[in-house]
Backbone and ligand atoms as CSV (ligand in chain L), in Angstrom:
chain,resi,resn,atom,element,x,y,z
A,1,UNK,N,N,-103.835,132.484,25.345
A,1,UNK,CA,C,-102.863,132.496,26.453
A,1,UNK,C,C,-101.684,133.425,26.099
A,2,UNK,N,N,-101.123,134.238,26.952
A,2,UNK,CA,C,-100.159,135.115,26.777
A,2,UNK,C,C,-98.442,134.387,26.728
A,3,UNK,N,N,-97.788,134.898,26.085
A,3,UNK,CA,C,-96.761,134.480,25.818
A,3,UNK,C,C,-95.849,134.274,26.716
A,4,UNK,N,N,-95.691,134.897,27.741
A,4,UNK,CA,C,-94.963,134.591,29.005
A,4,UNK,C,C,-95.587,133.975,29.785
A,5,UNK,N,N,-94.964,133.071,30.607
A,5,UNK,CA,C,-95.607,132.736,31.600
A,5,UNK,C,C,-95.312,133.041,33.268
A,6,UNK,N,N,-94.900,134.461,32.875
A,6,UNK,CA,C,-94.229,134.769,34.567
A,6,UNK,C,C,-95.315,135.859,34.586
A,7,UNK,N,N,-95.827,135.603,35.921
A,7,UNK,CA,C,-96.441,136.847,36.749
A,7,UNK,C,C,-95.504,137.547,37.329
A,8,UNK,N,N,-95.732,138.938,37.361
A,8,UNK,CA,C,-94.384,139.853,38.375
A,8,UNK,C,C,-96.266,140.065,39.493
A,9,UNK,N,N,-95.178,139.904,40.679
A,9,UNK,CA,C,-96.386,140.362,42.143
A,9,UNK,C,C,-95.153,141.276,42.748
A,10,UNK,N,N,-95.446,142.717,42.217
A,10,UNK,CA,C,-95.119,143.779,43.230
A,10,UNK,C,C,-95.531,144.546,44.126
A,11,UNK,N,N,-95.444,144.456,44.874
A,11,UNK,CA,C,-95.452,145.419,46.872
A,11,UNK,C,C,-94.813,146.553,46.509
A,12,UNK,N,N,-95.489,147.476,47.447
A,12,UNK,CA,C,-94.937,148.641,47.521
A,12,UNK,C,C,-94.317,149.176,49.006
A,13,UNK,N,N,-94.450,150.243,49.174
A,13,UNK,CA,C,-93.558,150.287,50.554
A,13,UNK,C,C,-94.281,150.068,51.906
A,14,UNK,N,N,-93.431,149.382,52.403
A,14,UNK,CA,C,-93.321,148.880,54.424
A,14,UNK,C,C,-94.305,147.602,54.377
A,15,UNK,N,N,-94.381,147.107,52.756
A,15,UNK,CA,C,-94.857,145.752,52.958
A,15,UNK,C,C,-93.542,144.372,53.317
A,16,UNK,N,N,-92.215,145.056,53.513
A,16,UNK,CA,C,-91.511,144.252,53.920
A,16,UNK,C,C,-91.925,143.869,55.470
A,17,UNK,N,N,-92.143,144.758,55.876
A,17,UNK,CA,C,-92.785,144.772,57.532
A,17,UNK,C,C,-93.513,143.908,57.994
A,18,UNK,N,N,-94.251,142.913,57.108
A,18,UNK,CA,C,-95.743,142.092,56.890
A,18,UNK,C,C,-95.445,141.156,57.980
A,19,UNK,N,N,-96.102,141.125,58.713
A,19,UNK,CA,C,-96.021,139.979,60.119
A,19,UNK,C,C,-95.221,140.234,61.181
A,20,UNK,N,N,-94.568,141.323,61.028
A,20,UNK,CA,C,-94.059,142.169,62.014
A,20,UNK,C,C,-94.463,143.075,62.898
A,21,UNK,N,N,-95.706,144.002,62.039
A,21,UNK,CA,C,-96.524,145.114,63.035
A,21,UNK,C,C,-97.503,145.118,62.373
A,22,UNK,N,N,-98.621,145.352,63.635
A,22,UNK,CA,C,-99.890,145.522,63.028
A,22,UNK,C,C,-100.625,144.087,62.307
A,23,UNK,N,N,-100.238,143.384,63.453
A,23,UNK,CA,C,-101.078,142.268,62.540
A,23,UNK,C,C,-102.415,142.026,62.741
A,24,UNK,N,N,-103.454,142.777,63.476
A,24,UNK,CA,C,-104.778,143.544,63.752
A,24,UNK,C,C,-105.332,143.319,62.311
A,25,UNK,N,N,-104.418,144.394,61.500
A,25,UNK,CA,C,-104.709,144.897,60.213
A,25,UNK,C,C,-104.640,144.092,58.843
A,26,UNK,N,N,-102.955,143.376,59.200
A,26,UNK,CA,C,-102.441,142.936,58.093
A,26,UNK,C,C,-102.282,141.407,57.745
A,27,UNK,N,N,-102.237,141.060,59.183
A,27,UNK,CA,C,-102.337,139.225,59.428
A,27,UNK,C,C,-100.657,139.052,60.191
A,28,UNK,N,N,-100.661,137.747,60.339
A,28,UNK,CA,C,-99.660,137.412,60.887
A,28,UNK,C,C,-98.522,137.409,59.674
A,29,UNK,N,N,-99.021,136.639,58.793
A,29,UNK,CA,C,-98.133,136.208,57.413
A,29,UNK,C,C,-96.958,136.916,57.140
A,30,UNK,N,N,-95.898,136.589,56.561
A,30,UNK,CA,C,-94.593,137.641,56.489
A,30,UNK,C,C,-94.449,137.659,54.599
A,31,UNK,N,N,-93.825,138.735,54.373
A,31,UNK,CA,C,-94.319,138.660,52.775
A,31,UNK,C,C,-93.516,137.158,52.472
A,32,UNK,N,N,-92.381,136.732,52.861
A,32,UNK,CA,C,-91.696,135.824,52.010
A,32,UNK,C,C,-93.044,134.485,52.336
A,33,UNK,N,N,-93.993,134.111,53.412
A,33,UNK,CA,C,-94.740,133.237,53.473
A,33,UNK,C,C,-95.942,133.981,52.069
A,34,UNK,N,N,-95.995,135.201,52.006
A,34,UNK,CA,C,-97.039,135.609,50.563
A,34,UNK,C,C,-96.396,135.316,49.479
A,35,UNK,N,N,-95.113,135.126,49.262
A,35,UNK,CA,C,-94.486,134.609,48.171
A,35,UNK,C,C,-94.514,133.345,47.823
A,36,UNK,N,N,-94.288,132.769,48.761
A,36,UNK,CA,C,-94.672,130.831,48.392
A,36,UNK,C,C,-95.778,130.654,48.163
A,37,UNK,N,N,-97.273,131.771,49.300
A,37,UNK,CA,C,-98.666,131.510,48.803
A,37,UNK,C,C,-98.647,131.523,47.136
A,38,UNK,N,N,-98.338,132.986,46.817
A,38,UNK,CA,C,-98.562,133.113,44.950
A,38,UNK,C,C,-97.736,132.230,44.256
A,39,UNK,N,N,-96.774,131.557,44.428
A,39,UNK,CA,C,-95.947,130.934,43.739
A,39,UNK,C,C,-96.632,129.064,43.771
A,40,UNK,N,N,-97.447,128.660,44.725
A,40,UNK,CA,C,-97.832,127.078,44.866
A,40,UNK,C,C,-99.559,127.751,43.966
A,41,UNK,N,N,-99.858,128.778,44.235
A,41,UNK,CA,C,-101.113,129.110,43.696
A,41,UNK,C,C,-100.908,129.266,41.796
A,42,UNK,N,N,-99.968,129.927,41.348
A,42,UNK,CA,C,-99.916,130.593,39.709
A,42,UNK,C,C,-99.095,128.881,39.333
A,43,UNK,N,N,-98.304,128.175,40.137
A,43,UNK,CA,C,-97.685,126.996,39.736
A,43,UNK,C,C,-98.920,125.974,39.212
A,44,UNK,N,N,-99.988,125.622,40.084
A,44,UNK,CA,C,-101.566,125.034,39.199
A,44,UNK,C,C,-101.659,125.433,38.170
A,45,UNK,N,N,-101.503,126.310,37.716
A,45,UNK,CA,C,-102.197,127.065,35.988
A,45,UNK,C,C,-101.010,127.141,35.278
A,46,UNK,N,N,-99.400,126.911,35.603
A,46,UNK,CA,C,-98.772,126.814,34.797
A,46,UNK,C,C,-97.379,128.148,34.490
A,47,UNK,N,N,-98.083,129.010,35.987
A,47,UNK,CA,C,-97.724,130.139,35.370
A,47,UNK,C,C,-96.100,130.134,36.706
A,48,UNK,N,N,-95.263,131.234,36.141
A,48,UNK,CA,C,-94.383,131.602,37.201
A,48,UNK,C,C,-94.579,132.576,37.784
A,49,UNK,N,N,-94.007,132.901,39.655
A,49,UNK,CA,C,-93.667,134.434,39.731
A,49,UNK,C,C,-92.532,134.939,40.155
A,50,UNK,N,N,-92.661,136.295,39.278
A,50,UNK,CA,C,-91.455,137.036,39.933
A,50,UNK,C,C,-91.718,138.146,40.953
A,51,UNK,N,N,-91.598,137.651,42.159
A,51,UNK,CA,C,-91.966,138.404,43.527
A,51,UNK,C,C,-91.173,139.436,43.809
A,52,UNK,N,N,-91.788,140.700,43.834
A,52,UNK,CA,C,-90.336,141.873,44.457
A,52,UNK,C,C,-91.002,142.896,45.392
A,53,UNK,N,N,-90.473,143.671,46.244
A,53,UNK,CA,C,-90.777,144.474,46.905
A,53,UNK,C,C,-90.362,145.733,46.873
A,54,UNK,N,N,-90.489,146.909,46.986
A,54,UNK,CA,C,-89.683,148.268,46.856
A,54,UNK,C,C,-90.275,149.505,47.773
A,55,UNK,N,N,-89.779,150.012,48.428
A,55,UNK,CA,C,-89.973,151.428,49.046
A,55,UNK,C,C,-89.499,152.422,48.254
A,56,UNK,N,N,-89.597,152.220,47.190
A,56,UNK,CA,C,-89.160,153.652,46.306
A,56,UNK,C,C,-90.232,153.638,44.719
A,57,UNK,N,N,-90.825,154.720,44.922
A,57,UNK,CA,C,-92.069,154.471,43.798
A,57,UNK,C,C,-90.903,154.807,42.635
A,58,UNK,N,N,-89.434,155.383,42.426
A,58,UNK,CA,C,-89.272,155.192,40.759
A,58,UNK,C,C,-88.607,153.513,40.619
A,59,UNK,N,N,-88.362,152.702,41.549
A,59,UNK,CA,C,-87.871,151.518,41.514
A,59,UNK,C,C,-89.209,150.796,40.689
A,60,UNK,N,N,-90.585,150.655,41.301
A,60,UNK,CA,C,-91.846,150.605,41.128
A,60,UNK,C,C,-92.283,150.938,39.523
A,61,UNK,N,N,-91.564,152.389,39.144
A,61,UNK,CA,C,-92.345,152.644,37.282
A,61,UNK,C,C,-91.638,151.372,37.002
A,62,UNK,N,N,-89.980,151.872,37.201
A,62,UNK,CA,C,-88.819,150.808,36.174
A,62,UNK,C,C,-89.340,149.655,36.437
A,63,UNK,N,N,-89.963,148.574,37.377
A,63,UNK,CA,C,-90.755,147.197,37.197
A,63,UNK,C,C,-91.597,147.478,36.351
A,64,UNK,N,N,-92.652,148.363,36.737
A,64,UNK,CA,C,-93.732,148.064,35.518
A,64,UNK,C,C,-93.365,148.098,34.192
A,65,UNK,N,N,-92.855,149.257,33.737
A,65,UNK,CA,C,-92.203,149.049,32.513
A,65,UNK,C,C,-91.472,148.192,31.515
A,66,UNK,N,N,-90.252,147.243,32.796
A,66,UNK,CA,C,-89.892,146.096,32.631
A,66,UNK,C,C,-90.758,144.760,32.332
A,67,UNK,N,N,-92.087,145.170,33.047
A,67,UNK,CA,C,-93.443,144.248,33.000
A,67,UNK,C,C,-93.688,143.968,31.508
A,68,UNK,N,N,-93.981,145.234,30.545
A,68,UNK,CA,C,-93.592,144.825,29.290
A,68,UNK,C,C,-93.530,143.544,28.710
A,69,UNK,N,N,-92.156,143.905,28.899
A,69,UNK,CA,C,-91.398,142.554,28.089
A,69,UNK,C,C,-90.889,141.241,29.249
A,70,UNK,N,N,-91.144,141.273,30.204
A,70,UNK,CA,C,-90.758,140.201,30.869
A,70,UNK,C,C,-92.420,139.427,31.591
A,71,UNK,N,N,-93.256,139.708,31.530
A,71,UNK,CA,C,-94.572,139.185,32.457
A,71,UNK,C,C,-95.880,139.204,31.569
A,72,UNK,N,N,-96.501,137.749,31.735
A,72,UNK,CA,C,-97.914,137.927,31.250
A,72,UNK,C,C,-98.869,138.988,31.755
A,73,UNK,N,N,-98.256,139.662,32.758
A,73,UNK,CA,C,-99.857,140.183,34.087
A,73,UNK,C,C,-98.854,140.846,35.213
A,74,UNK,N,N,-99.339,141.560,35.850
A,74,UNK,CA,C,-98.855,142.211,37.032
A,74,UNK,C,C,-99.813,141.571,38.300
A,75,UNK,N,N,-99.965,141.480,39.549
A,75,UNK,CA,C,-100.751,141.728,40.497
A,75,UNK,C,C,-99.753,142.600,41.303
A,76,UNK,N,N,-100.304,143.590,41.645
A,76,UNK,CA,C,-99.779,145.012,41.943
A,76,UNK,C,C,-100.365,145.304,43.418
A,77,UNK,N,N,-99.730,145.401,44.819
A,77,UNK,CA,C,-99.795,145.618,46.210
A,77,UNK,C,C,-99.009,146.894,46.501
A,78,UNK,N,N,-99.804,148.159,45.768
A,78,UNK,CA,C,-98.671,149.328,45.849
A,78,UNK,C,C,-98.738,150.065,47.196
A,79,UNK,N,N,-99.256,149.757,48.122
A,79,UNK,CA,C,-99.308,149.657,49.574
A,79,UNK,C,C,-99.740,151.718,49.524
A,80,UNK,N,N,-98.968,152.600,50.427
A,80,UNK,CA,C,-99.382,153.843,50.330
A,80,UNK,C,C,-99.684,154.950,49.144
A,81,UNK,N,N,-98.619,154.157,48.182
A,81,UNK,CA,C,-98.647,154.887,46.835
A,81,UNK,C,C,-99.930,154.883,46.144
A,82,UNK,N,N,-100.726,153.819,46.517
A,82,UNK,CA,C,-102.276,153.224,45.784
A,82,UNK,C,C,-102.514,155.097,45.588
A,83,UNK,N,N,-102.421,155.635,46.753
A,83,UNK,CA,C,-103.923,157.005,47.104
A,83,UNK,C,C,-103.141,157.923,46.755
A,84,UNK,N,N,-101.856,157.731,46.250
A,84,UNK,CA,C,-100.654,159.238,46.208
A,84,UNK,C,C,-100.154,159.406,44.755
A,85,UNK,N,N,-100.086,158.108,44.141
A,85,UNK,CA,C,-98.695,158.485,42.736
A,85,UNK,C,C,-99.903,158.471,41.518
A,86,UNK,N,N,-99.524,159.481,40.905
A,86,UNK,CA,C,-100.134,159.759,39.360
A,86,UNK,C,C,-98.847,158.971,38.468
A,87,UNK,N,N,-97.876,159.078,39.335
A,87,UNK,CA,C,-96.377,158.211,38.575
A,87,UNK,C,C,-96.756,156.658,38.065
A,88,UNK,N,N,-97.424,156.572,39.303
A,88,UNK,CA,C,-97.477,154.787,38.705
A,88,UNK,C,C,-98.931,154.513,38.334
A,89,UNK,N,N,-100.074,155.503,38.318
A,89,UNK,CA,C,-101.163,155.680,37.310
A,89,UNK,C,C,-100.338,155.007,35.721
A,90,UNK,N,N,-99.444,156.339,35.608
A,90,UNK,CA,C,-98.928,156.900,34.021
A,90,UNK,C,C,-98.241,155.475,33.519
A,91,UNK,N,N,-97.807,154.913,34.741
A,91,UNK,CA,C,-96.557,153.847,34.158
A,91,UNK,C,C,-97.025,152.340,33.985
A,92,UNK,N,N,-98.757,151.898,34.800
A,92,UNK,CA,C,-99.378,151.270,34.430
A,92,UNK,C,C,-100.261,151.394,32.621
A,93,UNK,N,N,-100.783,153.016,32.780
A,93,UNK,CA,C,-101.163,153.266,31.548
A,93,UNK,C,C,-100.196,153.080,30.232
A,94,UNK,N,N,-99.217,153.311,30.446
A,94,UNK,CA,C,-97.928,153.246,29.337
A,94,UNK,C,C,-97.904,151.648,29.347
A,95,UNK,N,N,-97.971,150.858,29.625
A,95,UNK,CA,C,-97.752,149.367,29.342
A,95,UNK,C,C,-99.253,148.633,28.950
A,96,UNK,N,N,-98.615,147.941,27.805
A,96,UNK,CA,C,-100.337,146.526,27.570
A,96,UNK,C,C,-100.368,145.678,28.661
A,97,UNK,N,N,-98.963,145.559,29.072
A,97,UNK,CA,C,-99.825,144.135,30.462
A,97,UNK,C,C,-100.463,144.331,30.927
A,98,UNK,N,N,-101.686,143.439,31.292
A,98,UNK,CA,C,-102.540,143.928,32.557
A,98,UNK,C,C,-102.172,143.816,33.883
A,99,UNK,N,N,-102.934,144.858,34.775
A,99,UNK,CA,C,-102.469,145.264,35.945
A,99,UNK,C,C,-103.663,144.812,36.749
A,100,UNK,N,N,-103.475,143.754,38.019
A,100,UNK,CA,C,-104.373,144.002,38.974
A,100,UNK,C,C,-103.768,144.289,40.874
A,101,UNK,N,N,-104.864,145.603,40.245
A,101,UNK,CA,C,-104.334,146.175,42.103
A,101,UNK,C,C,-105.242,145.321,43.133
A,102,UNK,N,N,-104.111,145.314,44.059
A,102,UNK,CA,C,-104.782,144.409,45.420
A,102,UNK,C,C,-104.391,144.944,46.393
A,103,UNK,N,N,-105.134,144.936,47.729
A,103,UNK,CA,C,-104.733,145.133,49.029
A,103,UNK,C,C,-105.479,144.629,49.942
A,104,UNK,N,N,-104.733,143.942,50.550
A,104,UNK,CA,C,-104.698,142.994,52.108
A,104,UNK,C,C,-106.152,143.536,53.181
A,105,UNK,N,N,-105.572,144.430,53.634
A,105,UNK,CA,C,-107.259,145.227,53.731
A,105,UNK,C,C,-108.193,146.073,53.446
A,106,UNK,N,N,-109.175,145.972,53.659
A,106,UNK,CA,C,-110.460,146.594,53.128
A,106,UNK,C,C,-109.919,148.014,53.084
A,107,UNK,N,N,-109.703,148.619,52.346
A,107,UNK,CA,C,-109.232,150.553,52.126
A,107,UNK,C,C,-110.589,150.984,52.690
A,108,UNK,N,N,-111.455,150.622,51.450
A,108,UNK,CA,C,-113.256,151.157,51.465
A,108,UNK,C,C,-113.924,151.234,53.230
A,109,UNK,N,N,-113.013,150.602,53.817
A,109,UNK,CA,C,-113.860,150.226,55.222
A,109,UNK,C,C,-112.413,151.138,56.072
A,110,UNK,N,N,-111.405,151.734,55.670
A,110,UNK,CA,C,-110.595,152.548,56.770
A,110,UNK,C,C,-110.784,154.125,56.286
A,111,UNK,N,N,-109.322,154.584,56.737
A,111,UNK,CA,C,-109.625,156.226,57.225
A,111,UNK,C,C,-109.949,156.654,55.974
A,112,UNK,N,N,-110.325,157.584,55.085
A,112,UNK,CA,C,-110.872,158.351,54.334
A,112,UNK,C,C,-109.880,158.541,52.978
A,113,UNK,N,N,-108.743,158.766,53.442
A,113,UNK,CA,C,-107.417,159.157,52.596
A,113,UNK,C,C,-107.408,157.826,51.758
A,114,UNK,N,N,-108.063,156.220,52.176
A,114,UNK,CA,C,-107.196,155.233,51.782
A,114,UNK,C,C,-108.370,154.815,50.821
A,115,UNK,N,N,-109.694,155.870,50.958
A,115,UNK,CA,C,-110.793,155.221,49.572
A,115,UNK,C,C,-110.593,155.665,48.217
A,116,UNK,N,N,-109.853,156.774,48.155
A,116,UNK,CA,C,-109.437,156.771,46.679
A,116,UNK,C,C,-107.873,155.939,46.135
A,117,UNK,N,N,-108.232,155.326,45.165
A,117,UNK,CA,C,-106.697,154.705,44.380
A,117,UNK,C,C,-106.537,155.843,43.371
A,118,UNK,N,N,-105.950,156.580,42.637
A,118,UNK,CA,C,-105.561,156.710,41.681
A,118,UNK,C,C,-105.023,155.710,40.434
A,119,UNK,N,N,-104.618,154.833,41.149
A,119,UNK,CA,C,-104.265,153.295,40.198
A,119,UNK,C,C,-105.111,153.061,39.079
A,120,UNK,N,N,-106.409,153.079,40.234
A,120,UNK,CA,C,-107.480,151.797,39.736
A,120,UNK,C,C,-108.272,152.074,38.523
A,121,UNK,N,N,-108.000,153.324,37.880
A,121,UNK,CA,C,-108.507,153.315,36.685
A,121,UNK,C,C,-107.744,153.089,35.478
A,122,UNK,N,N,-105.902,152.800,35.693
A,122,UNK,CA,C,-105.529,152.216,34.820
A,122,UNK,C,C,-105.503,150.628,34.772
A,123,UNK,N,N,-105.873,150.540,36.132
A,123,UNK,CA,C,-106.001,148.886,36.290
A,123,UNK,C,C,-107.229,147.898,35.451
A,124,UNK,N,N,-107.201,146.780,35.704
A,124,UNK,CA,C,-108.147,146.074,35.161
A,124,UNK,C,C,-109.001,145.601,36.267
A,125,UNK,N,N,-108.501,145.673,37.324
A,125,UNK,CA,C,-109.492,145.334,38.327
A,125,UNK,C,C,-108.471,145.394,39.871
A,126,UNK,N,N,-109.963,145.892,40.703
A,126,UNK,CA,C,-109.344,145.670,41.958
A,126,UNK,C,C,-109.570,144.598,43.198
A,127,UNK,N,N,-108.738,144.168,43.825
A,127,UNK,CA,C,-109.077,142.936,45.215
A,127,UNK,C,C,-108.667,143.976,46.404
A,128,UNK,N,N,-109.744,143.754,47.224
A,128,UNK,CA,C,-109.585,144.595,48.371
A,128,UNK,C,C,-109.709,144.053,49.948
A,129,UNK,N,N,-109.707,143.194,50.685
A,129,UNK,CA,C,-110.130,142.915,51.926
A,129,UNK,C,C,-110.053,141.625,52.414
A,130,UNK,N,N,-109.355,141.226,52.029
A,130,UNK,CA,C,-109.509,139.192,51.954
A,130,UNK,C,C,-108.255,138.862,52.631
A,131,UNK,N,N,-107.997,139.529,53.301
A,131,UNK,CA,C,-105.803,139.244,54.094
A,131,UNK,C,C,-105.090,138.991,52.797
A,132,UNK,N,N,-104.167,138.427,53.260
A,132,UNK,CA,C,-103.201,137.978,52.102
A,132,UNK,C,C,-103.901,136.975,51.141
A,133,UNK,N,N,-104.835,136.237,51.319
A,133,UNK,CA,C,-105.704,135.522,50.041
A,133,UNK,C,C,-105.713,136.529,49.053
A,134,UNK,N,N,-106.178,138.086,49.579
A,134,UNK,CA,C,-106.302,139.020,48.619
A,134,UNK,C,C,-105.172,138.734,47.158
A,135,UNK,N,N,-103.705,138.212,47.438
A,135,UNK,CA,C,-102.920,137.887,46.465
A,135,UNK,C,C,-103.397,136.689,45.568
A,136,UNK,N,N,-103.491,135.460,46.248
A,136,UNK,CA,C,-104.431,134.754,45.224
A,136,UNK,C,C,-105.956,135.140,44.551
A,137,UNK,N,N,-106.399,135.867,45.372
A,137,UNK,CA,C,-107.377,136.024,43.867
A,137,UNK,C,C,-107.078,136.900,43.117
A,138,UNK,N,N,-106.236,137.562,43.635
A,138,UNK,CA,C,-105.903,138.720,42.191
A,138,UNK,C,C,-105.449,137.934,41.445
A,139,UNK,N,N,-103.831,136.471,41.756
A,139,UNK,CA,C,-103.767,136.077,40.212
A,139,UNK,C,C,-104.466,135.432,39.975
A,140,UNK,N,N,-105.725,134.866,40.595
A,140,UNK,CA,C,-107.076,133.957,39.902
A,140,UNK,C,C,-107.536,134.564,39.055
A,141,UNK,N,N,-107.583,136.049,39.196
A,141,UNK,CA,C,-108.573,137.262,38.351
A,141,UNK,C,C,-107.363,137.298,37.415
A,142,UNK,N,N,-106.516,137.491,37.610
A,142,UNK,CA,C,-105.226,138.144,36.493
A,142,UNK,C,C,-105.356,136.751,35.353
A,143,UNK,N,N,-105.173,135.507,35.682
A,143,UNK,CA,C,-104.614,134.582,35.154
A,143,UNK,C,C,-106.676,134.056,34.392
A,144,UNK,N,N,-107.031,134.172,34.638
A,144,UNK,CA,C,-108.841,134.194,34.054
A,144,UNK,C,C,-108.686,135.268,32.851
A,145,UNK,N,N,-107.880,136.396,33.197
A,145,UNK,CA,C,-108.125,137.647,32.049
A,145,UNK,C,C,-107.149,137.061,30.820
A,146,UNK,N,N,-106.156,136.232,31.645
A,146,UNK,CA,C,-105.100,136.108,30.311
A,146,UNK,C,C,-105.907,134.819,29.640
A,147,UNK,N,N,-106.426,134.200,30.079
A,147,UNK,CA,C,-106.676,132.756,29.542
A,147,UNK,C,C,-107.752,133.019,27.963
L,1,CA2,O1,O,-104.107,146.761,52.643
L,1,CA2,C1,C,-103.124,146.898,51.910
L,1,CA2,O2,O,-102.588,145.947,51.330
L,1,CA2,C2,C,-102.474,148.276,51.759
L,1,CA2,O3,O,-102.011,148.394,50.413
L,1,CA2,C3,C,-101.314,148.311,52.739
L,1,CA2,C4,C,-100.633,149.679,52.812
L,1,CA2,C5,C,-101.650,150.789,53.018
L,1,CA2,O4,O,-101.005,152.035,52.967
L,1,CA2,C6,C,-102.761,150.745,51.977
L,1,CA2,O5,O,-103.679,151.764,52.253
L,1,CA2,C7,C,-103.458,149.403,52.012
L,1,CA2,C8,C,-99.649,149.708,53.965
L,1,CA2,C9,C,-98.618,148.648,53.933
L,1,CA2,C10,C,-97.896,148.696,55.229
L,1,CA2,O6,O,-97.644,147.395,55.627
L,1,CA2,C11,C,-97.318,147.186,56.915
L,1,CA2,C12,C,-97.228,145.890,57.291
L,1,CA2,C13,C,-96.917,145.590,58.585
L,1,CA2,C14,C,-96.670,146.602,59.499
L,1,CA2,C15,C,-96.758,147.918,59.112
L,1,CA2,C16,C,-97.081,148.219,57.807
């Protein structure tokens, strides 16, 4: 078991938006209702989270980095950045915590731009298509890797 027991679950940008537009796509859910989901879910196993959100991918390295020394595990919702930043490739690769990328919907099943991650090969694994559950099983998967 890893020495911390806080999960960090970071979002990336216009996931503040969540239950606001586009709920076709994204669900009704608003992130602060995805925050209580991961927080009654990682609370069973013992674990904490520290929930944050950011529209700015260098806000995004400085968490991971911080991930370090403050978090057993990441579950990581880097929303547009997934298909764009080699930044937060580098800044997952630069840290031992493990990283799992997730997203709300199926990428593999939309427009073309959204099937490649760049992430996902510093990651340890990816959750893709499950609505916001997508957050609990990532820390099911995250919190299985630490155990
Ligand atoms: O499915 C996911 O979780 C995504 O990471 C969400 C990103 C998208 O760019 C990725 O390809 C897949 C977009 C997040 C935008 O969230 C919104 C929520 C409500 C209304 C508008 C945008």
């Amino acid at each position: 078991m890893a020495q911390s027991n806080t999960i960090l679950v970071l979002n990336g940008p216009n996931l503040n938006l969540l239950g606001q537009r586009e709920p076709g796509v994204y669900g009704a859910g608003t992130l602060s209702d995805v925050e209580k989901l991961c927080r009654d879910y990682a609370s069973k196993s013992g674990f904490e989270i520290d929930f944050r959100q950011s529209n700015s991918e260098g806000e995004l390295v400085t968490w991971l980095h911080e991930a370090e020394t403050v978090a057993a595990g990441v579950a990581f919702n880097a929303g547009a950045y997934t298909h764009t930043s080699i930044a937060l490739h580098d800044a997952i690769k630069a840290i031992s915590t493990p990283v799992v990328e997730l997203h709300i919907s199926n990428v593999h099943a939309r427009e073309e731009f959204r099937h490649t991650s760049i992430m996902a090969s510093a990651c340890i694994g990816q959750i893709s298509g499950f609505g916001t559950a997508s957050y609990t099983l990532a820390l099911q998967a995250l919190i299985g890797h630490l155990k």
